[in-house]
Backbone bond lengths (Angstrom), bond angles and torsions (degrees), N, CA, C in turn:
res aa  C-N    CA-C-N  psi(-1)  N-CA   C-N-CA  omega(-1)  CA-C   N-CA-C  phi
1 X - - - 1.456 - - 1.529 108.59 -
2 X 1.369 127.03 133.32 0.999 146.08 -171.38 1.697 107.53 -60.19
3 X 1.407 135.99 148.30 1.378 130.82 174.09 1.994 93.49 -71.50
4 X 1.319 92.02 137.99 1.464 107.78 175.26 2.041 116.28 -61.49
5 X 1.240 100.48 -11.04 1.449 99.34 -168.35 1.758 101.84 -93.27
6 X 1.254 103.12 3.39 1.860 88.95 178.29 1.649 101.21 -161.85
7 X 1.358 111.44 25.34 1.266 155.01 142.72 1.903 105.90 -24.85
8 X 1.397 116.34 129.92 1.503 90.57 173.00 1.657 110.75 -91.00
9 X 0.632 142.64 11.24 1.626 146.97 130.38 0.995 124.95 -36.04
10 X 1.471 107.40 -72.32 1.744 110.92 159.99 1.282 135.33 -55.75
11 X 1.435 128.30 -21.01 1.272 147.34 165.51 1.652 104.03 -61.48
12 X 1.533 106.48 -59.13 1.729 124.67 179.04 1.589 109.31 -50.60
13 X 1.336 135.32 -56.84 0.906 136.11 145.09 1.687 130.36 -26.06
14 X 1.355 133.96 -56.39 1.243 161.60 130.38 1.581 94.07 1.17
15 X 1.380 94.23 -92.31 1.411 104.79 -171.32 1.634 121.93 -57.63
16 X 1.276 107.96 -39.89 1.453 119.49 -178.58 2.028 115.00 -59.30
17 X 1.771 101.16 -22.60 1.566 101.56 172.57 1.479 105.70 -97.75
18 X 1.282 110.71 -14.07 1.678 89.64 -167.85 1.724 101.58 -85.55
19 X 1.812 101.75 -34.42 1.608 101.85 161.67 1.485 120.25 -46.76
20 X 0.874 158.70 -50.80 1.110 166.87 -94.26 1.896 97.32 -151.14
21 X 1.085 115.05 -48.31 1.439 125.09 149.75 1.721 118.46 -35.04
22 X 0.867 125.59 -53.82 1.186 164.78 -169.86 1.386 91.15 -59.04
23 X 1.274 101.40 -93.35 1.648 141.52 -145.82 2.411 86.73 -69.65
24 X 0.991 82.59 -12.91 2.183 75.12 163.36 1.325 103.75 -122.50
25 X 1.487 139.72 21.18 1.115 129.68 175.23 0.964 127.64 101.98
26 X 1.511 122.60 -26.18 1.326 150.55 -148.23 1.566 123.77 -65.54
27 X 1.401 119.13 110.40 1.727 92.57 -162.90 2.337 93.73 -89.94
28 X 1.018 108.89 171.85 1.496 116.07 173.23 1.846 104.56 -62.63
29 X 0.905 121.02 -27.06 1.548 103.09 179.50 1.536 105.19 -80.38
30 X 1.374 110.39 -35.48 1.354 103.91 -161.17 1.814 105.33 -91.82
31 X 1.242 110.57 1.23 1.372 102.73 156.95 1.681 111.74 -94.29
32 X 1.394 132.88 -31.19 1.381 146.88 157.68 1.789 82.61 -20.77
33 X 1.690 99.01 -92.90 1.424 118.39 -162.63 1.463 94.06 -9.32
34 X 1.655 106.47 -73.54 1.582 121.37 -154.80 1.555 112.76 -41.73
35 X 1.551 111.07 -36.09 1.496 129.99 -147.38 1.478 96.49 -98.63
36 X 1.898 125.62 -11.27 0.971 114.95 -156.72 1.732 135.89 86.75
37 X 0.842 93.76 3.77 1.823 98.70 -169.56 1.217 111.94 -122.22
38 X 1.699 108.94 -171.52 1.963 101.46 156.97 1.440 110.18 -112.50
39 X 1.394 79.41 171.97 2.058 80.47 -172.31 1.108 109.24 -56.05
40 X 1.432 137.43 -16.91 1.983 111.76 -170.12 1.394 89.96 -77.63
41 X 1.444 147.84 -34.96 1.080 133.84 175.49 1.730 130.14 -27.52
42 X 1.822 101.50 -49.27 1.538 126.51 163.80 1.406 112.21 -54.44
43 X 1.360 115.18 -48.47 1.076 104.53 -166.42 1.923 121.21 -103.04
44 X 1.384 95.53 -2.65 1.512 94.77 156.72 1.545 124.13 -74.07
45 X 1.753 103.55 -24.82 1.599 103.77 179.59 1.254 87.56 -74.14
46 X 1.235 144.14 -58.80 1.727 143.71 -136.81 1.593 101.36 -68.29
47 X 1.463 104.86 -40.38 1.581 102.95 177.01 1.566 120.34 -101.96
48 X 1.159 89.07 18.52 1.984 97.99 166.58 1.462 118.83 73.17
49 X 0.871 100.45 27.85 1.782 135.86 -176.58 1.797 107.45 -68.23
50 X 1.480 87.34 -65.06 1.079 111.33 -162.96 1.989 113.09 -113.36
51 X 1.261 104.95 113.18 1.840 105.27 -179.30 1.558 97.29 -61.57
52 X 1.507 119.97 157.52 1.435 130.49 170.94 1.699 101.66 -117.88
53 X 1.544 109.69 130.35 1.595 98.89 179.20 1.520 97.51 -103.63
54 X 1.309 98.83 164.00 1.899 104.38 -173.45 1.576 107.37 -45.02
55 X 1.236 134.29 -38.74 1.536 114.25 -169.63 1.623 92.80 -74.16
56 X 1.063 145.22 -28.80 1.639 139.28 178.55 1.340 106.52 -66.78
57 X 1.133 116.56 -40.97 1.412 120.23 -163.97 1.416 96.39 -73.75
58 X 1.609 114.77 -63.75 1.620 102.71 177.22 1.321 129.88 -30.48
59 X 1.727 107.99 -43.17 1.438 108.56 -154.06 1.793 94.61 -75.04
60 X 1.792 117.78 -50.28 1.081 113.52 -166.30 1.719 114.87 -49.11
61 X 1.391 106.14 -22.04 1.543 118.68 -153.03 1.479 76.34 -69.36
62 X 1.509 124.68 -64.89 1.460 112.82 -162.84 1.333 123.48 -76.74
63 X 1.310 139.19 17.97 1.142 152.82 -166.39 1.808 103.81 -103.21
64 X 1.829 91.09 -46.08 1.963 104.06 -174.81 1.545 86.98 -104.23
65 X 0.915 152.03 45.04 1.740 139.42 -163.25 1.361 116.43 3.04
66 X 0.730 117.65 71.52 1.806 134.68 -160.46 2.086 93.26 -95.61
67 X 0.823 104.33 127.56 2.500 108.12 166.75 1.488 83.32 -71.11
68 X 0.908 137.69 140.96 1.488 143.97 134.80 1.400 113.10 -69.17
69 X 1.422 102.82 -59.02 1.799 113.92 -177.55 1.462 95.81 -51.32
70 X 1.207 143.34 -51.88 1.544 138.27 -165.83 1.542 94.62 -71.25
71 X 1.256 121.67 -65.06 1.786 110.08 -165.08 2.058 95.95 -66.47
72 X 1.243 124.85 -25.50 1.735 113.59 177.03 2.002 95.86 -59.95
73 X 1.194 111.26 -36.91 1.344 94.22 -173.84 1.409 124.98 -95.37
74 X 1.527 110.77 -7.24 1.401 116.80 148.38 1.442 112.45 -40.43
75 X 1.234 119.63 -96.49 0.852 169.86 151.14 1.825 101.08 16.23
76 X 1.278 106.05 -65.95 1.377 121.29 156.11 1.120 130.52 -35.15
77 X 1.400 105.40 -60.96 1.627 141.74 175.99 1.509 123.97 -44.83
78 X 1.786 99.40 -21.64 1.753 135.39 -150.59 1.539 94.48 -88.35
């Protein structure tokens, strides 16, 4: 089994917040701001740098309005 950090799951994920980032306008600091952090934080998850565990993932999801349940079943689906 592949290490989970460069994983295509984890990549899918990756890509699926920074899209979605994106896609409301959103620059990486100013979701950082939202999330509490600094931007390399954003952008180590966005470029797969960095794993997200479910309480991160939740929070970012509601920050960019991200479905979780739709990208968990992507994702699955993969």
């Amino acid at each position: 089994m592949p290490k989970s950090l460069h994983s295509k799951r984890h990549l899918m994920i990756a890509a699926a917040l920074a899209e979605q980032r994106r896609s409301k306008g959103l620059s990486q600091a100013q979701v950082a701001k939202a999330f509490g952090r600094h931007q390399p934080f954003i952008a180590n998850i966005e470029s797969g740098q960095r794993r997200v565990d479910l309480v991160e993932l939740l929070e970012l999801a509601e920050i960019i309005d991200l479905d979780v349940l739709a990208l968990v079943k992507q994702v699955m689906d993969s």
